[in-house]
Short mmCIF file of the C-alpha atoms (twelve columns), coordinates in Angstrom:
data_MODEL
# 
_entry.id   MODEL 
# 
loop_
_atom_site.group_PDB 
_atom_site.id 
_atom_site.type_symbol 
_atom_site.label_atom_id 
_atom_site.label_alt_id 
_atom_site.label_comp_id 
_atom_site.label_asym_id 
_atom_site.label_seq_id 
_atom_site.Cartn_x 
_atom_site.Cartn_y 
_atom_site.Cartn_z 
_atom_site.pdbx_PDB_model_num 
ATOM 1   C CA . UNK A 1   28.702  -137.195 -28.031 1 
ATOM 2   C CA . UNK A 2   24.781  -136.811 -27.639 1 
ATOM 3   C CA . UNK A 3   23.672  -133.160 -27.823 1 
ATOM 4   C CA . UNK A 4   21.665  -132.300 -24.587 1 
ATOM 5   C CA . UNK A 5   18.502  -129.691 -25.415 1 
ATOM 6   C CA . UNK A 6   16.789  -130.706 -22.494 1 
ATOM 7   C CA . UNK A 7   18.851  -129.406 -20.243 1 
ATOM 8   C CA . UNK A 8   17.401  -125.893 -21.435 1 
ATOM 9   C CA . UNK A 9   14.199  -126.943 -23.277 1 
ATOM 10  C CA . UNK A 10  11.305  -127.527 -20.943 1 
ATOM 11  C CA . UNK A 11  8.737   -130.267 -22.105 1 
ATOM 12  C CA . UNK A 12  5.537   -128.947 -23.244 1 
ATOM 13  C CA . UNK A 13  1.663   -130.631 -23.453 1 
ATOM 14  C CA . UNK A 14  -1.128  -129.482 -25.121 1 
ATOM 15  C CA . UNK A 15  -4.645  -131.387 -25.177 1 
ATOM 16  C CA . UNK A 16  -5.216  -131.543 -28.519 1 
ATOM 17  C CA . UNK A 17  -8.616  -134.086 -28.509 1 
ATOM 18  C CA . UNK A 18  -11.380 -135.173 -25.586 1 
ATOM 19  C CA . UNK A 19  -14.281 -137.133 -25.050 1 
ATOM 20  C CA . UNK A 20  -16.978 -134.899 -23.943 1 
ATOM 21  C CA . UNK A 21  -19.462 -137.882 -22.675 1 
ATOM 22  C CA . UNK A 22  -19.344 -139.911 -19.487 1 
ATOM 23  C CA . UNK A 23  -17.445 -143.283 -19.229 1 
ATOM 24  C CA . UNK A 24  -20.053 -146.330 -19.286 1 
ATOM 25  C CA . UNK A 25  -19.815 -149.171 -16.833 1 
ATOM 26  C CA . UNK A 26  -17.003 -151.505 -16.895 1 
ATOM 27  C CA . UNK A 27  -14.598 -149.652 -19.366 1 
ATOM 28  C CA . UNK A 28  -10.681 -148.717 -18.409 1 
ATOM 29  C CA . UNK A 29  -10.149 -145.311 -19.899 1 
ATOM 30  C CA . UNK A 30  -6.952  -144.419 -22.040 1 
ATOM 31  C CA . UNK A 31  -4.695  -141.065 -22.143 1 
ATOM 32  C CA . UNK A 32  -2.813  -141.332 -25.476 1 
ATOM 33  C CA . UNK A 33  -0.046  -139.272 -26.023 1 
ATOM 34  C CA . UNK A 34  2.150   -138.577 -29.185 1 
ATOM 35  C CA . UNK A 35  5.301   -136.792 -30.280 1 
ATOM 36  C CA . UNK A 36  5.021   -133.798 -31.617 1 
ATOM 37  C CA . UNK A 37  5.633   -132.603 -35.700 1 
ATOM 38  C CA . UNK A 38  7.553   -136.092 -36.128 1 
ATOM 39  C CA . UNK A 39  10.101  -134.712 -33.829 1 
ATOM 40  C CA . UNK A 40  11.740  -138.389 -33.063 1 
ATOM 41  C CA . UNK A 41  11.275  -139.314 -36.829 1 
ATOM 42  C CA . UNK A 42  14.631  -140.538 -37.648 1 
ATOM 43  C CA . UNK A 43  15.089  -139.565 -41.315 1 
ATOM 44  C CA . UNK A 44  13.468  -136.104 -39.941 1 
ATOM 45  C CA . UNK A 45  11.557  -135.465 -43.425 1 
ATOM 46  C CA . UNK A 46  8.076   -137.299 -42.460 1 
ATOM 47  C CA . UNK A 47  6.068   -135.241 -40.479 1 
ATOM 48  C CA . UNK A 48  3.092   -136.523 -38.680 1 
ATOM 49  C CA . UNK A 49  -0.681  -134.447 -39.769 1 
ATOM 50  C CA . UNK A 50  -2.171  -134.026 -36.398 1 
ATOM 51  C CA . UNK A 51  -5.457  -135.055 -37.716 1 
ATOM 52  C CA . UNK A 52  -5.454  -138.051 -39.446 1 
ATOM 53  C CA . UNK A 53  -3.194  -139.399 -36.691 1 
ATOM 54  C CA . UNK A 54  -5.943  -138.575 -33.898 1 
ATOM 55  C CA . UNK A 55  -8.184  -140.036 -36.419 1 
ATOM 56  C CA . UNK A 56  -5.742  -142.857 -36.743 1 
ATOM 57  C CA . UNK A 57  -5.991  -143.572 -32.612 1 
ATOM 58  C CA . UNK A 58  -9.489  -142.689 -32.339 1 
ATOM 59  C CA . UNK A 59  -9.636  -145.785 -35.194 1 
ATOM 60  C CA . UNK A 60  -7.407  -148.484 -33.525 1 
ATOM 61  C CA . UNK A 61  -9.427  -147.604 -29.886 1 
ATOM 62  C CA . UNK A 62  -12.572 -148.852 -31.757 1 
ATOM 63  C CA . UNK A 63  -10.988 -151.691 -33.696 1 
ATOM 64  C CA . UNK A 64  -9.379  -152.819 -30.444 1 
ATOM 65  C CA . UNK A 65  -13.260 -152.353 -29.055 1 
ATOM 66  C CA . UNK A 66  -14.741 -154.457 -31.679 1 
ATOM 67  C CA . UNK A 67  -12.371 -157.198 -31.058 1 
ATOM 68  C CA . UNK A 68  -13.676 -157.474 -27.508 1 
ATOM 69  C CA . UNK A 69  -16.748 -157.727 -28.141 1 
ATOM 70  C CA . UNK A 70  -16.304 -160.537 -30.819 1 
ATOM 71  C CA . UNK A 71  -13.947 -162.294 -29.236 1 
ATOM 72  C CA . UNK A 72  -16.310 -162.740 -25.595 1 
ATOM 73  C CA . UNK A 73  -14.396 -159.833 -23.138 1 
ATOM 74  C CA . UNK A 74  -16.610 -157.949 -21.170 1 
ATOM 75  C CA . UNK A 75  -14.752 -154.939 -20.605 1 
ATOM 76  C CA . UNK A 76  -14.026 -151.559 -22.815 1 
ATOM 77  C CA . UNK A 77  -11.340 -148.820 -23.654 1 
ATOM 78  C CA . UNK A 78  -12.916 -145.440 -23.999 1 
ATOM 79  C CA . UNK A 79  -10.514 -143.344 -25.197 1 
ATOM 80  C CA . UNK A 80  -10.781 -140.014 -22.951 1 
ATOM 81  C CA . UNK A 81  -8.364  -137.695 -24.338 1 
ATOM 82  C CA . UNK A 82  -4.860  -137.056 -26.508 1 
ATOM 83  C CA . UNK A 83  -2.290  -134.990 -25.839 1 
ATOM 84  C CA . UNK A 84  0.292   -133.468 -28.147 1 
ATOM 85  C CA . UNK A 85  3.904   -134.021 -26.575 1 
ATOM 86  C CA . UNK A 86  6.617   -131.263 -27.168 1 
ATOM 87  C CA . UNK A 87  9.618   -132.971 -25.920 1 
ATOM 88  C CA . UNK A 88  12.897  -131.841 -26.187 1 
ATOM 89  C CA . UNK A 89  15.327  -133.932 -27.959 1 
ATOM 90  C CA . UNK A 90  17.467  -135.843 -28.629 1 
ATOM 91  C CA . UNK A 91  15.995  -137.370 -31.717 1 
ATOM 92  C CA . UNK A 92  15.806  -140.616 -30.382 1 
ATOM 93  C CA . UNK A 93  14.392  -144.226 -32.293 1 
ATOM 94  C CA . UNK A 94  11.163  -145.525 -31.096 1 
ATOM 95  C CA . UNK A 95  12.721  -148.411 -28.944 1 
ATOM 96  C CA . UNK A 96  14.805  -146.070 -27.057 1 
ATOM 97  C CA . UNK A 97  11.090  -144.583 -25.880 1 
ATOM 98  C CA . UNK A 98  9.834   -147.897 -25.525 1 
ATOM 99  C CA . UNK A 99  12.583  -148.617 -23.082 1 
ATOM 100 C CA . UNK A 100 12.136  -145.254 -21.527 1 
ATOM 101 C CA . UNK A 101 8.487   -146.583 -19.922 1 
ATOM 102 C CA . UNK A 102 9.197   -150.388 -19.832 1 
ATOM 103 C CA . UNK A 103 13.275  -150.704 -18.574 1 
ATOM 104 C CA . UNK A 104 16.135  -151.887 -19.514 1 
ATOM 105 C CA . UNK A 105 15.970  -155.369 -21.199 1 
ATOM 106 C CA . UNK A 106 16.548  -158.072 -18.661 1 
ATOM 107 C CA . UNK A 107 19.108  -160.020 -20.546 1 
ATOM 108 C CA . UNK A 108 20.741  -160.191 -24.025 1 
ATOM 109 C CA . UNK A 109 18.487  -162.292 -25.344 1 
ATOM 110 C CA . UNK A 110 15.852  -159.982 -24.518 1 
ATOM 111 C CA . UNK A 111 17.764  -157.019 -26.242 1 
ATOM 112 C CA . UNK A 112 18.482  -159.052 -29.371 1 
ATOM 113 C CA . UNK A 113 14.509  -159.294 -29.393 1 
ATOM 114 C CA . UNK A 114 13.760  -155.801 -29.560 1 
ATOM 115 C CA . UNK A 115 16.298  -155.197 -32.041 1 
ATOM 116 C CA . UNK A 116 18.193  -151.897 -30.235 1 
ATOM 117 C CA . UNK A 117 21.587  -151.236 -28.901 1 
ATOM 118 C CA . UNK A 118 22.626  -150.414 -25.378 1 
ATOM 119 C CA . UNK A 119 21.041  -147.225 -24.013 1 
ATOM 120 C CA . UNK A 120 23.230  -144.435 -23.784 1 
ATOM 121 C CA . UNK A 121 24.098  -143.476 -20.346 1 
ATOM 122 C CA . UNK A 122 23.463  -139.772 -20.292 1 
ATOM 123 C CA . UNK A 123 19.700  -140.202 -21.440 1 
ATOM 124 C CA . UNK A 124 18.982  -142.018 -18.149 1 
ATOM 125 C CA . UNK A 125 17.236  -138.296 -17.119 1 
ATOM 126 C CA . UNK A 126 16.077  -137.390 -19.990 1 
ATOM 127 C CA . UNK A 127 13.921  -141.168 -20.152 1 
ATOM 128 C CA . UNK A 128 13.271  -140.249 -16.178 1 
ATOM 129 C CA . UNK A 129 11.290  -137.150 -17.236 1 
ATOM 130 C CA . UNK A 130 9.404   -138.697 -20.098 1 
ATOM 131 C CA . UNK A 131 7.942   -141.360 -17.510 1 
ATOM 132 C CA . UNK A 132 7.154   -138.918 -15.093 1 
ATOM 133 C CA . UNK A 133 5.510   -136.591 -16.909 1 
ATOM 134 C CA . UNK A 134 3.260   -139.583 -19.026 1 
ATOM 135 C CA . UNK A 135 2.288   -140.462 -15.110 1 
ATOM 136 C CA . UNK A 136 1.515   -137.058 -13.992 1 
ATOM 137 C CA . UNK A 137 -0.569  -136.414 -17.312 1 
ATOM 138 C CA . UNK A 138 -2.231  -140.119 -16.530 1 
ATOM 139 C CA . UNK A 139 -3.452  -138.885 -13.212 1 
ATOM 140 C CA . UNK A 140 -4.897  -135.527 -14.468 1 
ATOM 141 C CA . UNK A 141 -6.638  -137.251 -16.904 1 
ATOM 142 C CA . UNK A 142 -7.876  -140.145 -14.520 1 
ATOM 143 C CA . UNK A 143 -6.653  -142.337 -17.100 1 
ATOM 144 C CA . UNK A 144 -5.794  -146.445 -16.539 1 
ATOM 145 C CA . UNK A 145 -3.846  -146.609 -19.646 1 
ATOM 146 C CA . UNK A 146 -1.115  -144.574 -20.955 1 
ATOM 147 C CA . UNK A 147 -1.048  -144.915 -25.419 1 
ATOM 148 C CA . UNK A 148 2.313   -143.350 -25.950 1 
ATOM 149 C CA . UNK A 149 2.547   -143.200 -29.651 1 
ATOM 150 C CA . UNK A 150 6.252   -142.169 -30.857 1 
ATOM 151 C CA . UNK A 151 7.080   -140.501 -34.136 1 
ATOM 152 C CA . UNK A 152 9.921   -142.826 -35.308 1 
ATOM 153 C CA . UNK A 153 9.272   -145.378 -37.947 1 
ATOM 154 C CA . UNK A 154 12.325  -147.034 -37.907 1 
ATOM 155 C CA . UNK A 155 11.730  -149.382 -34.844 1 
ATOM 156 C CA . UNK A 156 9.163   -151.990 -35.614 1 
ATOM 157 C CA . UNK A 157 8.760   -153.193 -32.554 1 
ATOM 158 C CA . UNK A 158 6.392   -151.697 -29.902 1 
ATOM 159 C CA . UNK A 159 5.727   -152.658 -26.058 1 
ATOM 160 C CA . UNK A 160 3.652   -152.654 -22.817 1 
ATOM 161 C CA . UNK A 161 4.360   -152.694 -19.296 1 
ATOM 162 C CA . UNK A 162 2.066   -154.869 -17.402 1 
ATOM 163 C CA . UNK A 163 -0.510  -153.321 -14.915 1 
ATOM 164 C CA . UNK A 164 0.619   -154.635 -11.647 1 
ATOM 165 C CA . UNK A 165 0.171   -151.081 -10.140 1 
ATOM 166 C CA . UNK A 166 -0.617  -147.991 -11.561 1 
ATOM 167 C CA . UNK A 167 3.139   -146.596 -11.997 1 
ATOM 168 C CA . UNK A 168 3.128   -149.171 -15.173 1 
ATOM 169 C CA . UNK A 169 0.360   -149.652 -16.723 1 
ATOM 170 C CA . UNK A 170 2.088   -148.231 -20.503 1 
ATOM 171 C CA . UNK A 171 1.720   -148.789 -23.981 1 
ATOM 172 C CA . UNK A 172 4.393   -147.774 -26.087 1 
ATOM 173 C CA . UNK A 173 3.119   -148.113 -30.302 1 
ATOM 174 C CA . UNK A 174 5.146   -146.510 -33.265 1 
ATOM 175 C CA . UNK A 175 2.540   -144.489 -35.494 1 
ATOM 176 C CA . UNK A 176 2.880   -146.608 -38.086 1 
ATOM 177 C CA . UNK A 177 2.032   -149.565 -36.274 1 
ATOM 178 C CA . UNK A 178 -1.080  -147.768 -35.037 1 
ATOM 179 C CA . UNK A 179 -3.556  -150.067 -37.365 1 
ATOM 180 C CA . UNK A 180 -0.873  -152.910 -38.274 1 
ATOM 181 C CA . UNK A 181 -2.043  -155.840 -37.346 1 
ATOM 182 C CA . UNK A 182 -4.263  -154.997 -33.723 1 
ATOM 183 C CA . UNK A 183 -1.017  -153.333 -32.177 1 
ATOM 184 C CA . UNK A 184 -2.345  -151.161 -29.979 1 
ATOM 185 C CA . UNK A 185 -4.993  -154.313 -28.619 1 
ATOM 186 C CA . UNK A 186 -2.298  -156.263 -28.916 1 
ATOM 187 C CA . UNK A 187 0.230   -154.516 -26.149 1 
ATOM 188 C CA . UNK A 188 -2.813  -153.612 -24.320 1 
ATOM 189 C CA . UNK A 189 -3.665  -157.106 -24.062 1 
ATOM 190 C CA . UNK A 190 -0.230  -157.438 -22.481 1 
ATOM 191 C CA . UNK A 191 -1.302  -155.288 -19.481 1 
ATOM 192 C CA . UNK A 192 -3.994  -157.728 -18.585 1 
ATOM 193 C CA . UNK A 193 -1.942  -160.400 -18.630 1 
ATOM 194 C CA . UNK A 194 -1.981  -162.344 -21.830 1 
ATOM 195 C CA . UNK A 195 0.452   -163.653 -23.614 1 
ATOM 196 C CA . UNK A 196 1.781   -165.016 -27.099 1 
ATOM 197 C CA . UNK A 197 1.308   -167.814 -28.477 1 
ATOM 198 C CA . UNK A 198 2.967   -170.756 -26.804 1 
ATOM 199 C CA . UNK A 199 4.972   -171.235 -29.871 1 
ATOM 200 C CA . UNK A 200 7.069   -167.997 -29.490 1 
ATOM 201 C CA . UNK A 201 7.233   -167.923 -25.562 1 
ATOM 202 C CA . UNK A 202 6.942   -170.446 -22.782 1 
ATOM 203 C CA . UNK A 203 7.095   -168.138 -19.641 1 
ATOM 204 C CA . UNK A 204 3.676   -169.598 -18.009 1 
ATOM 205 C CA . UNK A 205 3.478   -173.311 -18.424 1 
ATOM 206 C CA . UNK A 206 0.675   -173.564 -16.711 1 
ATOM 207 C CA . UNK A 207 -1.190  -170.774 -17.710 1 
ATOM 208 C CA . UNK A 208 -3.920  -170.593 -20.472 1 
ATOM 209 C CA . UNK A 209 -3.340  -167.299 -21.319 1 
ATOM 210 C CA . UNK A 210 -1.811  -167.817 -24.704 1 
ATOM 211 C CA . UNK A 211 -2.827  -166.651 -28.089 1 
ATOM 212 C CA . UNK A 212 -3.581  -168.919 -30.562 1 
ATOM 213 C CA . UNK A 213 -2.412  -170.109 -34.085 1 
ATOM 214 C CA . UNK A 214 -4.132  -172.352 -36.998 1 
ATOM 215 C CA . UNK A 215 -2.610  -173.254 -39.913 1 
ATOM 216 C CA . UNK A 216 -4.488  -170.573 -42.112 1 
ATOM 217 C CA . UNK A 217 -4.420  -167.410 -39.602 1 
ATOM 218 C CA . UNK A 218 -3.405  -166.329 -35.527 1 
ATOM 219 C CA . UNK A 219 -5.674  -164.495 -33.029 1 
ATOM 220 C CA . UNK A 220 -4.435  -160.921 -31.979 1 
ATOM 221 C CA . UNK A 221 -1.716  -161.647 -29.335 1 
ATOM 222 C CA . UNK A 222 -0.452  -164.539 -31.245 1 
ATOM 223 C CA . UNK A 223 3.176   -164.145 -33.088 1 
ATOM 224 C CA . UNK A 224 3.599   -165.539 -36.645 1 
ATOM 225 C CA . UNK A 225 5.581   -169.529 -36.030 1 
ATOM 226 C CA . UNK A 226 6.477   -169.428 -39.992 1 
ATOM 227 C CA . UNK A 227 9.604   -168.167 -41.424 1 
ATOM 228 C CA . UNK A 228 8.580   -168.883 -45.036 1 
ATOM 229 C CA . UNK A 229 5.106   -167.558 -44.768 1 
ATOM 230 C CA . UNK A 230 3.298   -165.214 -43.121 1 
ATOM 231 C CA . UNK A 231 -0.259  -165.858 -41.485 1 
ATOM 232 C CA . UNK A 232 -2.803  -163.089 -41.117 1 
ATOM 233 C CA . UNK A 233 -4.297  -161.307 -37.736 1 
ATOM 234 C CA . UNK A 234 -7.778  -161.871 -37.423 1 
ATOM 235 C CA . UNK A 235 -9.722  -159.829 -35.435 1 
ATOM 236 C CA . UNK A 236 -10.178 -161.879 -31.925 1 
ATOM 237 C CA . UNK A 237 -8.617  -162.495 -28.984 1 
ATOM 238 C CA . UNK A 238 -8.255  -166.411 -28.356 1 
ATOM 239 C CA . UNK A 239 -11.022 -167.892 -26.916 1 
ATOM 240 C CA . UNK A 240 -12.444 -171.763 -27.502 1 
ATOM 241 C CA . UNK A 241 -15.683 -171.105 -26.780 1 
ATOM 242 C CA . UNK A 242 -16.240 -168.502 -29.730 1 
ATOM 243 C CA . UNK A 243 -15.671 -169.676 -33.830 1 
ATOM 244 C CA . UNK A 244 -14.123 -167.713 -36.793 1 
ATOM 245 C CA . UNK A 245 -14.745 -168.812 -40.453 1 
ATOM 246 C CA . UNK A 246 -12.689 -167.298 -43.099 1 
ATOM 247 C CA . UNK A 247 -14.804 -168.255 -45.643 1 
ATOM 248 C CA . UNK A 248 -12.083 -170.136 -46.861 1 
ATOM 249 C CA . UNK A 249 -11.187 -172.998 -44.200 1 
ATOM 250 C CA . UNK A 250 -14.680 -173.204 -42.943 1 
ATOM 251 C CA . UNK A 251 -15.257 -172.090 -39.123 1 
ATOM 252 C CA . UNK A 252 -13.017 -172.689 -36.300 1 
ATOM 253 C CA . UNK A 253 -11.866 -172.123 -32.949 1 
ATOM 254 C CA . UNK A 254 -10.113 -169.107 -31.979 1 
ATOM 255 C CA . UNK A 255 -8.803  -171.102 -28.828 1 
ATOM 256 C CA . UNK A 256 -8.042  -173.856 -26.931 1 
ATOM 257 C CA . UNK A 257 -8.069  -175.092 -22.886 1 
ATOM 258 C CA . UNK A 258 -4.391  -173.605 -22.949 1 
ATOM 259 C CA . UNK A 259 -5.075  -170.716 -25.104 1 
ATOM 260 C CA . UNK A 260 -7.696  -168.102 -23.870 1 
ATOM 261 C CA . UNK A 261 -6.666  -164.786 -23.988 1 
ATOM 262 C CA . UNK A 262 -10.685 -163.771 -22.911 1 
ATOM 263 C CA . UNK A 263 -10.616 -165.206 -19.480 1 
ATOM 264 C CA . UNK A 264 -7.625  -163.922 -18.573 1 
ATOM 265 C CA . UNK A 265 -9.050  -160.710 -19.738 1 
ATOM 266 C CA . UNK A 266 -11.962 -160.749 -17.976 1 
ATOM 267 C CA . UNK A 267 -10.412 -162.199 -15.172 1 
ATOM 268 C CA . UNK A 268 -7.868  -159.785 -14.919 1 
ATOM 269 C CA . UNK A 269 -10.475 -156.367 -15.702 1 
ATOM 270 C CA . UNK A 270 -10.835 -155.534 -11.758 1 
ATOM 271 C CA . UNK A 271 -7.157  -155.406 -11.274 1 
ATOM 272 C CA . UNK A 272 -7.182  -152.482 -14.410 1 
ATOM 273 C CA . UNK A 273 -10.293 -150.769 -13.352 1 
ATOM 274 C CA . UNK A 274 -8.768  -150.650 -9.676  1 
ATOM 275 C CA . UNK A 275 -6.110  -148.733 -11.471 1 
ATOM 276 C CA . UNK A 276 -7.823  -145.087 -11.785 1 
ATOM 277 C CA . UNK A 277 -7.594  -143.626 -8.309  1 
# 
């Protein structure tokens, strides 16, 4: 049987890091938020230093920036503030917090994908609190976004909830995931839209807003088709108008007519922006 702190342990914030200038035109602004001391580490001896991982966010914010602005998008994240969570327990996995923010997986197949088990029953208030306190701390920050990053290591998956309204619009990244790969840009792609390669998921038949995949490397919300080998994240979000050249391969496409992450991007920036209210 789950221990239940909460029930006696209030959940505490502290602003730990903000951005003292004003936002510049066109940008969606992001809250991030992270566990405390490691508290939902799951082997409980790795403990998080507060400063390198703001330095760590501050990072993947700018990578995620730079990508943009290679890859052809016209909007950017300005990172606004982050806030130090104190939650009580249970020591909980990172998936268990992803689920928290995005729901319950719609189907087994679904579950099997994110790798977890069934969530416990009795947590259902304890996730109900998390989610309403990340949307209460969203709207005193003004935020769009929501960058919850957990403390648990042990998960390797991470998540976002699309934008379709401002209740949703989360992120949900392990800390060790924070510069793996474009994580963070790659679940914040998610809210605007974009999907994975067409490869690994066929939910939009029509759409174009697929990552993309070469033989030699895959664009930032593309998943990796090989099981013998693994191809590296390059730093753009699929687009066919814009070329990469690995120095290796010569240049290349990043995209194609059904793969363009950018458009749907930039086509799908007013619905973000009209987020902050």
């Amino acid at each position: 049987m789950l221990e239940r702190p909460w029930e006696t342990n209030p959940w505490a914030t502290q602003r730990v890091w903000e951005h003292d200038g004003g936002d510049p035109g066109n940008t969606f602004r992001i809250l991030a938020v992270f566990m405390s001391d490691c508290a939902f580490n799951e082997d409980q001896f790795e403990r998080i230093d507060r400063d390198v991982l703001i330095g760590n966010i501050r990072r993947c914010v700018d990578e995620m920036n730079d990508a943009f602005a290679r890859s052809g998008v016209g909007v950017r994240g300005n990172l606004v503030s982050v806030v130090q969570l104190a939650a009580p327990g249970p020591f909980l996995p990172t998936g268990m917090y992803r689920d928290a923010l995005l729901g319950e997986p719609a189907n087994e197949q679904e579950r099997d994908d994110r790798l977890q088990g069934i969530t416990p029953p009795e947590l259902v208030e304890h996730y109900g609190d998390l989610r309403r306190l990340c949307g209460g701390l969203r709207a005193e920050h003004e935020a769009h976004v929501v960058l919850l990053v957990t403390g648990g290591g042990g998960d390797p998956i991470a998540g976002a909830l699309g934008a379709t309204h401002r209740a949703n619009a989360f992120v949900v990244v392990p800390h060790t995931k924070l510069l793996e790969d474009f994580t963070p840009a790659h679940e914040i792609g998610h809210l605007f839209g974009c999907e994975h390669n067409r490869e690994s998921v066929r939910v939009r038949a029509h759409a174009s807003c697929y990552g993309f995949v070469t033989p030699y490397w895959r664009t930032i919300m593309a998943y990796n088709p090989h099981h013998d080998r693994d191809l590296p994240v390059i730093g753009h979000f699929s687009n066919p108008a814009v070329d990469h050249d690995d120095e290796a391969h010569g240049p290349l496409a990043t995209g194609a007519a059904n793969a363009n992450n950018v458009a749907q991007i930039n086509l799908y920036t007013p619905t973000i922006l009209g987020l902050r209210g």
